[in-house]
N, C-alpha and C positions, 0 to 999 in steps of 0.2 A: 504493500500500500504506500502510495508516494504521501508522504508527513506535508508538503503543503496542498496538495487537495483536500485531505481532512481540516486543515488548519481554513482554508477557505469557508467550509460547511461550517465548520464551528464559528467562524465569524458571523456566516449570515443566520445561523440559527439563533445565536446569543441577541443579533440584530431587532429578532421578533420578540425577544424577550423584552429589549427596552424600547420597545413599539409598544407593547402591552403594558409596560411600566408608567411609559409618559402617560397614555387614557383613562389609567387608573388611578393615578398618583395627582391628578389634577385638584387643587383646591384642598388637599389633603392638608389632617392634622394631626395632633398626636391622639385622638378619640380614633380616626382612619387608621392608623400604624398598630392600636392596640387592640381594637375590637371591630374595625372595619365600619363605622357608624351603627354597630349592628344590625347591616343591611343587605349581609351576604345571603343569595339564594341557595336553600338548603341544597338543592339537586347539585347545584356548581361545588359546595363545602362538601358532599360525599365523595366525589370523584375527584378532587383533589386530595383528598386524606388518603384515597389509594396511594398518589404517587409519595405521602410525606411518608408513610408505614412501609412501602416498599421498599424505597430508596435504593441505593448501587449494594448494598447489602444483598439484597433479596436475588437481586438481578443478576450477581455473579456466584454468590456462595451458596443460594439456594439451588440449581442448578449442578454446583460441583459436590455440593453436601451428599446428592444421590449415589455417591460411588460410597462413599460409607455408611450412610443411615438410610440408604431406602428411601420411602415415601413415609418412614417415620414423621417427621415434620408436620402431617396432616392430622396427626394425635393432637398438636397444641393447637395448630390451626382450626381445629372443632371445640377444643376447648375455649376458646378465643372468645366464642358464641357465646358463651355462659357469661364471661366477664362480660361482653357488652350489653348482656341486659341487664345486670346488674349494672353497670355506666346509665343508662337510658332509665330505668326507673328508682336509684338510688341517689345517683352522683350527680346528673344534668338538672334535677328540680332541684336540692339546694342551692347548686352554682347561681342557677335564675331565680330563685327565690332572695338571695342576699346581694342578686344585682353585681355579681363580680367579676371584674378584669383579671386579675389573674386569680387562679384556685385557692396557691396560700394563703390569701386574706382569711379563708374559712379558719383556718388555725390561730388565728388572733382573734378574730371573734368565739371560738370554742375555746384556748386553752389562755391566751397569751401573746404579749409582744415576743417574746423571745421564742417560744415554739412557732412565733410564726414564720421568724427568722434564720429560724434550724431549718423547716422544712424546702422553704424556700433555694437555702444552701445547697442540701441535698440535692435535690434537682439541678439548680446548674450544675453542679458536677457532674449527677449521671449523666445531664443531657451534653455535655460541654465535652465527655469520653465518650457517649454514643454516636454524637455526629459527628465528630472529629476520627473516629473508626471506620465511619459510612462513608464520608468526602474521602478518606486514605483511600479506595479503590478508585475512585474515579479520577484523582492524582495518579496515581501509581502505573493505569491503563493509559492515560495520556501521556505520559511522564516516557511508558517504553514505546508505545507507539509513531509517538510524531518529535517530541521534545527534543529525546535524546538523540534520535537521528541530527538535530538541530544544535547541540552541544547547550543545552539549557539545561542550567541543572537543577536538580531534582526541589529547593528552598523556593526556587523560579517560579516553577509550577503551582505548587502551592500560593504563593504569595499574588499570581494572575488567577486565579482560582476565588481565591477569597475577595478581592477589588471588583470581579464581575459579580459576586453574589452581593456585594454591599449595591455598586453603582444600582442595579436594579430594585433593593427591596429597601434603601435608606429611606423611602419617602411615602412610598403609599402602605408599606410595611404590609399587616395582614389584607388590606382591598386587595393590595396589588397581589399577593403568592397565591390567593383562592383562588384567580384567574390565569397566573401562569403555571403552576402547579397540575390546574385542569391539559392545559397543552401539553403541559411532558410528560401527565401520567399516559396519555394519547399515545405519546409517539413510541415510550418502552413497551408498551403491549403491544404496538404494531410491530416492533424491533421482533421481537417474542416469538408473535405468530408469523411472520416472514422467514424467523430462522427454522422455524417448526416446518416449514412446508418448504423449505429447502431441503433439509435434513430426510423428510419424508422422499421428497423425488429422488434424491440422491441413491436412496435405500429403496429405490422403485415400488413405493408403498402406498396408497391412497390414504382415506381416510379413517377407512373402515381397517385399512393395512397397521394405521400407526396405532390406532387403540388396540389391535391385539399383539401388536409388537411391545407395548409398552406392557401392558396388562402380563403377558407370557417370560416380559424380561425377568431374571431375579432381583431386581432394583425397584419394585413397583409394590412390595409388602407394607402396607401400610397400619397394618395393628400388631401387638406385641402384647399379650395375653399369658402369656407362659413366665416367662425369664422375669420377675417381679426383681432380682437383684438388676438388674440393668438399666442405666438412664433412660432407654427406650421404653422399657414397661407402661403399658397405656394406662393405669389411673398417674401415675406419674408426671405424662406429660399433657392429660388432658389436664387434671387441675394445675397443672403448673401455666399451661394454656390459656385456664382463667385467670388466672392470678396476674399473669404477666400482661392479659388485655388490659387487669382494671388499674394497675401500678403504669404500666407505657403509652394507655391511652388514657384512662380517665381520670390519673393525679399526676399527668403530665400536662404542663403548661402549653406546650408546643402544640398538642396532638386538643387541648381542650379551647384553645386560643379561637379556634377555627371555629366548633362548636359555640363558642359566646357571642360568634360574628355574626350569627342567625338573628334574622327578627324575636323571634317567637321560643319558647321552649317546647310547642308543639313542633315546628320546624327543626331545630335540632335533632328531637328524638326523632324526626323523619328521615331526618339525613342518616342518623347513628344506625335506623332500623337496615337503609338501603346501603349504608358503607360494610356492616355484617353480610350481606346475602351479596356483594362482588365479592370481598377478601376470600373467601370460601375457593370460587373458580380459578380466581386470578393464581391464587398460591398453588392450585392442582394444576395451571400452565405453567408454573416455571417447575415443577417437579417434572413434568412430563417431558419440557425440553430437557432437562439435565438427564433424564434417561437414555432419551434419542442420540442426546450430546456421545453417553458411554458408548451407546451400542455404534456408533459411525465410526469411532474412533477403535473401536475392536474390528470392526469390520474391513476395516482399511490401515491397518495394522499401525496406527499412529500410537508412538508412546504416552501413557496419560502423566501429567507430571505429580508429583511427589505430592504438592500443595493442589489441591483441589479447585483452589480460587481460584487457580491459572485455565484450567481449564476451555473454559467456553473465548475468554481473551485469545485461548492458543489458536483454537478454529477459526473464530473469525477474522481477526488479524495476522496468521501466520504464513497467510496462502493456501489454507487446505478450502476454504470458501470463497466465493466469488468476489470479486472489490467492491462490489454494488452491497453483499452483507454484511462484509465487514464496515463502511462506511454505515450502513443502518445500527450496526451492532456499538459504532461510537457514540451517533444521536442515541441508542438507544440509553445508555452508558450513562452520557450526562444528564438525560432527562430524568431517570430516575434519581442520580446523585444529588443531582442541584435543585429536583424537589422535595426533596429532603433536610438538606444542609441550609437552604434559604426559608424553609420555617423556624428549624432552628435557631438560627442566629436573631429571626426577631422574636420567637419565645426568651430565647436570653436575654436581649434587649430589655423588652418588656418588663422581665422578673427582676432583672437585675438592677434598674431604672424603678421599677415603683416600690418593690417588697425588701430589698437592701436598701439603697438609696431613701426611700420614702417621698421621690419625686412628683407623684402623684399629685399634690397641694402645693406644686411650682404652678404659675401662671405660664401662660403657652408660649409665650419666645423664651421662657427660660428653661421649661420640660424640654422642647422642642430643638436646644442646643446640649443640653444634657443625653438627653437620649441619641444624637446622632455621638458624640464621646463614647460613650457605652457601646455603641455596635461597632465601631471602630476595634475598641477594647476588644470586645468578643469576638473578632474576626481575630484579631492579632493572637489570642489565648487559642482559636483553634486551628490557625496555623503549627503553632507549637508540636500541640498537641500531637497533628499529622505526621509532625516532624519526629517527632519521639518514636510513633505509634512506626513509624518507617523503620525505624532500626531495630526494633526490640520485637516487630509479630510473628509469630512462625506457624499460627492455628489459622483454620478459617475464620473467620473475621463475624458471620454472622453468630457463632456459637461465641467467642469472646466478646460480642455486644450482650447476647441474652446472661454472660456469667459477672459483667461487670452490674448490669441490671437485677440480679441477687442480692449485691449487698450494698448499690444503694441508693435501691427503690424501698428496700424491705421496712426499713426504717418510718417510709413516708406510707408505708401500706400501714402498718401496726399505730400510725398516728392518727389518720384519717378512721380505721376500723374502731378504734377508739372514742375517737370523739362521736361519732356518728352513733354507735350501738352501747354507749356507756352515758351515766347522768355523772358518774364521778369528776370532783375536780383536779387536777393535776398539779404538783408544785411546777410552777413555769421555771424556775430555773436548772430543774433537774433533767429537764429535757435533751440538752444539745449534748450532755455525758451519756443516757442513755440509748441516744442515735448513734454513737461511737462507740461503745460498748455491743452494740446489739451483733453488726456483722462482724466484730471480732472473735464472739461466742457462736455464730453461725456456723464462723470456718470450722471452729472447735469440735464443732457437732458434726460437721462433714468428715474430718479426720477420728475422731470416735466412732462413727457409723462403721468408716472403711476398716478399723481395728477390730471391732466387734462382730462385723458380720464379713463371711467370705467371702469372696466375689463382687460386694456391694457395689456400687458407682453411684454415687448421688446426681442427680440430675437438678431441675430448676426447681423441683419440688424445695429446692435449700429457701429461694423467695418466702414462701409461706412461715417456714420454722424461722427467718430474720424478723418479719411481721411479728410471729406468735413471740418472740422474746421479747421486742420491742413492748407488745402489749403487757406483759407478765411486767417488763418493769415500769410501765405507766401507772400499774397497778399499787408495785409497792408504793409508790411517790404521790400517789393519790388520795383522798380522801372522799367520804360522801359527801352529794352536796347538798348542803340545806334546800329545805322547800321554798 
C-alpha cells in the first residue's frame, strides 16, 4: 500500500469531520460541549454509542481474540443485556430526576463532597487508561503502515492524533461527537462487512457458504458450561457481562454524557432500549470476521502472528488483500478509534472541569477558557499514556482494557450500589482510603483463589468481588440514618 495514498484519504476523511464540526459547533456553549443543549435525537445518540463502545479495540482485538477464546466473548456480550436494563430503569431516572451533567454529582448529593470527588477521580483514571489503550491501536496501525515508511516517529503520531481529535470536538464538544461518531460508527461496519464478503469470495463461499463455515469452524463455540475453573465459564462471564455494562456504560461519564444529551428520559431509555438490541449483532460481526480472518489464513498457508492484535492489520495491509480493502480496512480503523477516543476526551473534559475543578459556577467566558485548558491537558495526559502503553503491552489490548476496568471501576460500582440500595450514612472522609484499599484486597483475592483452588483462572467476575468489598467497607464507616 503506497503511505501517501492512505495519507490522502485520511486527509479528506478527517476533512468531513470538521465539515461536520463547523454545523455543529455553530453558536455553541459550554451547556452544547457538556450536554448538547439537551437536544440530541435519541435514534442519532444510539448509533453513535455503537461507535464510542466499539472503538479500535473491538475492531482489531475482537476479531484476533477468536484464535484463543472462540466466540466466548458472546457470554459477556449477553450478559451486557442484563446490565442495560438495569442502566435504563435504575441509573437513567435518577440521573434525570436530579437534572445532572455529569453522574458524580449523585455522590455529593448521597454521601459527600469528598466521595464525590473520589469517585469522580476514579473514573478519569479508568477512562484516561481505557482510551488511551483504544487510541494505542489506531497509533500503532498508522504508525507501521504509512508513518514509518515516512520516517515519522512513533511520539509524531501520537501527538497528530491527539491535535485532530481536539481541533474537531474543542467547540461543539458533545453536539458535535453524536453526529460525527454517527458517521464513523457507519463507515467501520461497512469496513467489517466489505472485509467479510471478500474473505467469503476469496474462500468461494456465499452466504449460506460463510455461516456454515463459520458455525462448522472450531472457533465458533460460544458457551462454556463444563470447565467452571476457567475464565471462560458462562455464569462467569455473563455476570461479569452485566456488571461491566453497568460500571462502563452506566457510571461512566463518557458513555452516560451522550445519554443526558437526550431531551426526554423517555428518549434516552429509547435510545438505551435500541443501542442493546444492535451491540448484540454488531459484536457477533466482528466475531465472525475474526473467524473467517483464521480460516483464510490457514487456508493459504499465511503464518498467524504471535500477538493476535496483528492479525486482521497483517491481511489487510500486508498485501495478502486487495489495496481497495486495505484502504477501507484504514477508514475502517480510524473511524472506530477516533469514535471512541473523541468522547473520551470530552467526558474528561467535562468531569475534570466541573466535579474536580468545580467550574460549573464560573460565568461562561470564564468556564469556557477553563474548559478548553483542560482538554488540552487531557489530550496531553493521553498522549503519555499511549506512549507508555507502547513500550510496556505485550497482551491483547481488548482483554487488558476489560482487566484495568476490574479495579477501577469496582470501587465506583460498590459506591453507587451503595448509595442507591442502602439509607445508611457514610463517614465522607473514609471514602477515598477505602477506594484504594478495595482493589488492592481484590488482587489479594485473585491470588488466594488461584492458591486455593486448582486450575482456577479468575476472570472479570474479580469486578463484582472489588464492588462487594468496596460495599463491606462502606458499611463498616457507616452509620444508620436518622429518620
Amino acid at each position: 500500500m503506497n503511505p501517501y495514498h492512505i495519507l490522502i484519504i485520511i486527509v479528506a476523511y478527517f476533512t468531513i469531520l470538521f465539515i461536520i464540526s463547523h454545523f455543529t459547533s455553530r453558536k455553541a456553549n459550554s451547556d452544547t460541549f457538556f450536554i448538547g443543549n439537551r437536544k440530541s435525537p435519541w435514534y442519532l445518540v444510539s448509533f453513535a454509542m455503537i461507535g464510542t463502545s466499539i472503538s479500535g479495540v473491538t475492531f482489531i482485538s475482537v476479531p484476533g481474540w477468536v484464535l484463543g477464546s472462540k466466540f466466548y466473548y458472546m457470554q459477556l456480550v449477553l450478559g451486557y443485556l442484563l446490565g442495560y436494563a438495569t442502566i435504563i430503569h435504575v441509573l437513567l431516572p435518577i440521573y434525570y430526576k436530579l437534572n445532572l451533567t455529569t453522574i458524580y454529582t449523585y455522590l455529593a448529593t448521597r454521601f459527600g463532597k469528598i466521595s464525590y470527588k473520589t469517585g469522580a477521580s476514579f473514573f478519569l483514571l479508568s477512562r484516561l487508561v481505557g482510551s488511551s489503550l483504544r487510541l494505542f491501536l489506531v497509533t500503532f496501525v498508522l504508525q507501521e503502515t504509512i508513518f514509518k515508511h515516512l520516517n515519522v516517529p512513533f511520539f509524531v503520531t501520537i501527538i497528530g492524533s491527539l491535535i485532530l481529535i481536539y481541533a474537531y470536538t474543542f467547540r461543539g464538544g458533545v453536539k458535535t461527537i453524536v453526529w460525527t461518531d454517527s458517521f464513523q460508527t457507519l463507515l467501520f461496519l461497512l469496513a467489517v462487512i466489505f472485509s467479510i464478503v471478500f474473505v467469503g469470495k476469496s474462500l468461494n463461499l456465499d452466504f449460506k457458504g460463510l455461516v456454515g463455515a463459520i458455525y462448522n469452524s472450531e472457533y465458533s463455540t460460544v458457551f462454556n458450561f463444563t470447565h467452571w475453573r476457567e475464565g471462560s465459564f458462562f455464569l462467569k462471564q455473563f455476570l461479569s457481562g452485566a456488571f461491566i455494562a453497568i460500571v462502563m456504560t452506566g457510571l461512566d461519564q463518557d458513555m452516560m454524557q451522550k445519554n443526558l444529551s437526550c431531551r426526554t428520559l423517555r428518549d434516552s431509555q429509547k435510545n438505551m432500549y435500541w443501542y442493546s438490541a444492535l451491540l448484540v449483532p454488531v459484536n457477533l460481526l466482528f466475531l465472525s470476521l475474526g473467524a473467517l480472518l483464521v480460516l483464510y489464513s490457514q487456508q493459504n498457508g499465511i503464518p498467524i502472528p504471535d500477538n493476535s492484535d496483528k492479525l486482521y492489520p497483517l491481511l489487510a495491509t500486508g498485501g495478502y488483500f486487495p489495496v481497495i480493502i486495505g484502504i477501507v480496512f484504514i477508514l475502517g480503523l480510524i473511524a472506530a478509534a477516533y469514535s471512541s477516543a473523541d468522547s473520551a476526551l470530552t467526558a474528561l473534559t467535562t468531569s475534570f472541569t466541573i466535579d474536580i475543578l468545580g467550574a460549573g459556577r464560573f460565568e461562561e467566558k470564564k468556564l469556557k477558557r477553563v474548559r478548553w485548558i483542560v482538554h488540552i491537558l487531557m489530550s496531553l495526559l493521553t498522549g503519555l499514556f499511549i506512549y507508555i502503553f507502547n513500550i510496556y503491552n505485550s497482551d491483547a489490548v481488548i482483554d487488558t482494557v476489560f482487566t484495568a476496568a476490574i479495579y477501577t471501576y469496582g470501587p465506583l460500582l460498590g459506591l453507587f450500589a451503595f448509595g442507591i440500595f442502602s439509607k445508611r450514612k457514610v463517614k465522607d472522609p473514609a471514602v477515598p482510603f477505602i477506594a484504594i484499599l478495595s482493589p488492592l484486597f481484590t488482587y489479594l483475592v485473585k491470588l488466594g483463589l488461584g492458591a486455593m483452588i486448582e486450575n482456577y483462572k479468575s476472570s472479570y467476575e474479580l469486578l463484582v468481588v472489588n464492588g462487594i468489598i468496596t460495599i463491606l467497607g462502606l458499611l463498616i464507616f457507616s452509620r444508620k440514618a436518622k429518620q
